[in-house]
N, C-alpha and C positions, 0 to 999 in steps of 0.2 A: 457454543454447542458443537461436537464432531459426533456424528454418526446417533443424534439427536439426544445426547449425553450434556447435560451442563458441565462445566471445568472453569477453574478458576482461572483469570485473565491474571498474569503478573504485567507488571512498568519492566519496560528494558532500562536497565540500570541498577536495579534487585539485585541487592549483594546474593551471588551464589546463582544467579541467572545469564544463561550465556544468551549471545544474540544469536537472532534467525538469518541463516543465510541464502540470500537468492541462488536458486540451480536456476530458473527460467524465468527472463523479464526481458520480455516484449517492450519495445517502445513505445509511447504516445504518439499522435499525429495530428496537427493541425488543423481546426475548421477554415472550410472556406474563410466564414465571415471573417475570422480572426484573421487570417493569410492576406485578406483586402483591404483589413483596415491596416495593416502590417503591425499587431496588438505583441506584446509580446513579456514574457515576465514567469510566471512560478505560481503553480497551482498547489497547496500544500493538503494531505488528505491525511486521515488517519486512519489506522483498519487493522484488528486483530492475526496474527499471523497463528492459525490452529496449532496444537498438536499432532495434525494431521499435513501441514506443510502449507494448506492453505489460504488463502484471504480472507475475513468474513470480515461483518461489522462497519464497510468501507464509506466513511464521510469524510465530505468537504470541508476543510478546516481556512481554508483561507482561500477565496475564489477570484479567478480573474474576468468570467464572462464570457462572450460572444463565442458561446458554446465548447470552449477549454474545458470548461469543469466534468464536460461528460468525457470529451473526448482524454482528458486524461486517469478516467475513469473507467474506461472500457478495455485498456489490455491486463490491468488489474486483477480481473478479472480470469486471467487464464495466466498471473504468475504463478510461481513455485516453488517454495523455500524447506531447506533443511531445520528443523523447525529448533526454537530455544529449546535447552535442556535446565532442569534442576535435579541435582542429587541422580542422574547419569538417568533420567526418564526426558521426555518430551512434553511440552507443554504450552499451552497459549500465551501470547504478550501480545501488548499491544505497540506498534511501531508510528512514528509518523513516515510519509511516503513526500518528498519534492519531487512534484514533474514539470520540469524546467521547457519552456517554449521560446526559443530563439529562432529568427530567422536569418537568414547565412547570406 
């Protein structure tokens, strides 16, 4: 849905569908809990990229726990992509997202 309009969802990979590209993506950040158990690995989400450039739709596809899942879930949130095109218009697709958790 953008601007309370249904639209079709394409797969990135749809012949004739280009992909969405990020202008603004904020990083993830670490929970406590996960930083003390020193947890560390890839939080994998999936989530429609609008017609309108931004997020919706955004679920956990593969979860690591000790509160990762939100936290790589909350700058999501306020990304911002050039959104796919078909046939030279804009359109929704759905992407998956890796938020990779390494500590240094």
């Amino acid at each position: 849905m953008v601007n309370g309009i249904a639209e079709p969802v394409y797969r990135t990979g749809t012949k004739g569908i280009s992909l969405p590209r990020p202008t603004y993506r904020p990083s993830a950040e670490y929970s406590e809990k996960a930083r003390k158990l020193k947890i560390q690995g890839q939080v994998i989400l999936s989530a429609v990229v609008t017609s309108a450039g931004e997020l919706a739709d955004i679920k956990v596809t593969k979860s690591l726990g000790y509160g990762l899942d939100e936290k790589a879930m909350e700058p999501l949130r306020r990304w911002k992509f050039q959104p796919a095109m078909k046939d030279g218009k804009p359109v929704s697709v759905e992407i998956t997202i890796e938020q990779d958790f390494h500590l240094y």
